[in-house]
matplotlib code that plots the C-alpha trace (Angstrom):
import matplotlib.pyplot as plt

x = [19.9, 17.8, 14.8, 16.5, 17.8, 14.3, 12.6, 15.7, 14.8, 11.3, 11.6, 13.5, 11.5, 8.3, 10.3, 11.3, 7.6, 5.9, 8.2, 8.1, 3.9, 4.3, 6.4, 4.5, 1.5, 3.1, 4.3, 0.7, -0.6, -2.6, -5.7, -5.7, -6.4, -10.5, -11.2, -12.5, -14.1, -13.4, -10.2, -8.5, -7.8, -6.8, -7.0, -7.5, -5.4, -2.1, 0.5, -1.9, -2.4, -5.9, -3.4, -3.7, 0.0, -0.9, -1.5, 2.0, 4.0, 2.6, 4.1, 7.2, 7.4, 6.4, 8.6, 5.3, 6.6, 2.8, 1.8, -2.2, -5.1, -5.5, -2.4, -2.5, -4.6, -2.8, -4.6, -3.3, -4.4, -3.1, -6.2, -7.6, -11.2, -11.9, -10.6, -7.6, -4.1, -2.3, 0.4, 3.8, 2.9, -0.4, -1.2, -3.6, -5.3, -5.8, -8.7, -11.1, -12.7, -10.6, -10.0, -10.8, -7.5, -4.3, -2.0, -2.2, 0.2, -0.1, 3.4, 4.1, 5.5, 6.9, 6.1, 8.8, 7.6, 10.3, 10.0, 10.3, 13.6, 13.8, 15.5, 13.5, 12.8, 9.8, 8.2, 5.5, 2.8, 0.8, -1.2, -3.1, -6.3, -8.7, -7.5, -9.2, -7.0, -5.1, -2.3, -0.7, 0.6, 2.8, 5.8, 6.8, 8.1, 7.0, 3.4, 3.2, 3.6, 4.7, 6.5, 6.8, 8.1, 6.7, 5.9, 6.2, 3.3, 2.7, 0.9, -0.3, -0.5, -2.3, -1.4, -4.0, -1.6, -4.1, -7.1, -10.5, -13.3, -15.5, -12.3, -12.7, -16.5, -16.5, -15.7, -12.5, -10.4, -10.9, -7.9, -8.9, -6.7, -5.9, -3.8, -1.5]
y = [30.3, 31.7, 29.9, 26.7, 27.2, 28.5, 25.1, 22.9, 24.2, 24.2, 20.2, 19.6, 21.6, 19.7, 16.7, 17.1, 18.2, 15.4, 12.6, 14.5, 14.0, 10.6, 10.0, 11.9, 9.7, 6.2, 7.1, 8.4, 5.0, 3.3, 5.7, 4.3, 0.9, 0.2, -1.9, 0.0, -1.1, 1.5, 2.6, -0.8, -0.3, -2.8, -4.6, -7.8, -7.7, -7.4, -9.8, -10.9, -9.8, -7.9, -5.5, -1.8, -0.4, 2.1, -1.0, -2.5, 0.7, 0.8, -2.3, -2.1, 1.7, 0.5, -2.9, -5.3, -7.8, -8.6, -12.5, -13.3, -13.1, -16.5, -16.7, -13.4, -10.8, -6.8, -4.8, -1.0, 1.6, 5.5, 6.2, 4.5, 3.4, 7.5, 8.2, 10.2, 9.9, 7.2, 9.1, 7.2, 8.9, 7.1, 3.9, 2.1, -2.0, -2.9, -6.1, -7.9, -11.3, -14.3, -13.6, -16.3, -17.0, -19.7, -16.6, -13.3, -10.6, -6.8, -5.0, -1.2, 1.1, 4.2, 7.0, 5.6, 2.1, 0.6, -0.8, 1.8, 0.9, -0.1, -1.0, -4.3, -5.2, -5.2, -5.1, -7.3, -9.1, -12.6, -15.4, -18.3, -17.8, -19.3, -16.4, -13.2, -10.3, -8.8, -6.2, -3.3, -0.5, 2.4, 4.1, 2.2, -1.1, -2.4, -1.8, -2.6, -6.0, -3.2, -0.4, 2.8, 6.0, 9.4, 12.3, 10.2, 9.1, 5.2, 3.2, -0.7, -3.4, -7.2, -9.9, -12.8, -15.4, -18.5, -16.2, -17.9, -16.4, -13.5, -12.0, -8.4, -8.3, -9.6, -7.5, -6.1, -5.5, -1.9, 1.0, 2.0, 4.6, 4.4, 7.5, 9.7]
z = [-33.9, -31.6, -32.3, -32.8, -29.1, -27.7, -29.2, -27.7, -24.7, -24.7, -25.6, -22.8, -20.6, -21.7, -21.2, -17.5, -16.9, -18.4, -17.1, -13.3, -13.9, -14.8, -11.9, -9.3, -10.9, -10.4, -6.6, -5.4, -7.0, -4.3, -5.8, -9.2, -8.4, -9.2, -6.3, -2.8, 0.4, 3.4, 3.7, 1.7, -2.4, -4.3, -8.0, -9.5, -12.2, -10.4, -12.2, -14.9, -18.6, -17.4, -15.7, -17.1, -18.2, -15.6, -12.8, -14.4, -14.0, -10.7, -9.6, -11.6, -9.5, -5.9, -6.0, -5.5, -6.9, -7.7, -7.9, -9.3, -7.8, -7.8, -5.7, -3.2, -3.3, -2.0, -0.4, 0.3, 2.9, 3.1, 5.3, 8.2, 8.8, 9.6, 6.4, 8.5, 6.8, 8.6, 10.7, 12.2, 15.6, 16.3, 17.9, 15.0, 16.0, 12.6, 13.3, 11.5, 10.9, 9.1, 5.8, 3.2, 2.5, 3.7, 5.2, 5.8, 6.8, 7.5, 6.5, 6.9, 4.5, 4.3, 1.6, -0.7, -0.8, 1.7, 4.8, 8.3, 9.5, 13.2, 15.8, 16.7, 13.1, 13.5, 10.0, 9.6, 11.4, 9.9, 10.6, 9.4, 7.4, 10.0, 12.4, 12.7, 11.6, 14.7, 14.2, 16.6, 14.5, 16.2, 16.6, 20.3, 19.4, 23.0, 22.1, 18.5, 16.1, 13.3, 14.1, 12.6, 13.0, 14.4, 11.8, 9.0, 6.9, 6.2, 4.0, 4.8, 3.0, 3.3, 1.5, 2.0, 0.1, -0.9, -1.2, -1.8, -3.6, -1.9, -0.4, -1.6, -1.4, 2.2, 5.6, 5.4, 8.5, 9.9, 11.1, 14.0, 15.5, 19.1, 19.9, 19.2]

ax = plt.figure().add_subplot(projection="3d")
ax.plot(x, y, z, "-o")
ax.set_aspect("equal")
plt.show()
C-alpha cells in the first residue's frame, strides 16, 4: 500500500512539474520564435500550417490571435535597441523608417500578455505604411502615445498589417531609451 501511494504521488508530482515547465515555456515565448534583427523577434509561420506546435501553443498562450504573414507580420520586443529589459519607468521613442506595409501599430503589453491599464487609455499608437515609425513609450500619459506603468516590465509588439515583401530583412525601428 505503501508503494502504491509513493508511485501515486510521484505521478502527480511529475505531473505538476512538467505541466508548470511547459507553462513557464509558453509564457517566456517571445525567445522561441526563429526570426531576429536587434531587439525585434518574430516568425513567419504565425497562423499558417508551417507553424511549429510550439509557435501554435504560443499563440493559443499569449492571445495573438495570429493572422498570416501574407496578411500582418508581429513583431515582439522584451529588450530595447541596448538589449536592456524594457522597464514601465522609462521614457522609450520607438522610431524608424516606413515599413513596407499598409498600417502599422506599436501596442504595449504587460508580462501576462494584456494591455497596461490606464487612465487615458492609452494603448496603442499607428499609422499609415508610407510613414516612418514614430512612437512615445512611458509611464506619463502626457508624454507618451502608449503608456505604461512604473516597475513593471513590458513587452512591444508591431503589427505591419498589409506587409510587403522584404519587411523582416529590412531596417527595423530601433528602442531607444530616453530616461528613467
Amino acid at each position: 500500500m505503501r508503494l502504491a501511494l509513493r508511485i501515486v504521488c510521484a505521478l502527480i508530482l511529475g505531473i505538476a512539474i512538467g505541466l508548470g515547465a511547459v507553462w513557464w515555456s509558453l509564457r517566456a515565448g517571445i525567445d522561441a520564435f526563429d526570426i531576429r534583427s536587434g531587439p525585434w523577434v518574430t516568425s513567419q509561420n504565425f497562423g499558417s500550417a508551417e507553424a511549429s506546435d510550439r509557435e501554435r501553443a504560443i499563440v493559443a498562450v499569449r492571445g495573438l490571435m495570429a493572422l498570416t504573414a501574407s496578411e500582418a507580420i508581429y513583431l515582439n520586443a522584451a529588450i530595447d535597441s541596448e538589449g536592456r529589459a524594457l522597464d514601465g519607468g522609462c521614457r522609450y521613442r520607438i522610431s524608424g523608417p516606413p515599413l513596407p506595409a499598409r498600417w502599422w501599430s506599436v501596442t504595449a503589453y504587460g508580462t501576462d500578455s494584456h494591455l497596461i491599464p490606464n487612465a487615458t487609455h492609452a494603448y496603442s499608437a499607428g499609422g499609415d505604411g508610407a510613414e516612418p515609425i514614430l512612437a512615445m513609450v512611458g509611464p506619463e500619459a502626457s508624454a507618451a502615445d502608449v503608456v505604461t506603468r512604473a516597475g513593471e516590465a513590458f513587452e512591444l509588439t508591431i503589427r505591419a498589417y498589409g506587409p510587403g515583401d522584404g519587411l523582416v530583412e529590412g531596417p527595423l525601428p530601433e528602442i531607444e531609451r530616453l530616461s528613467c
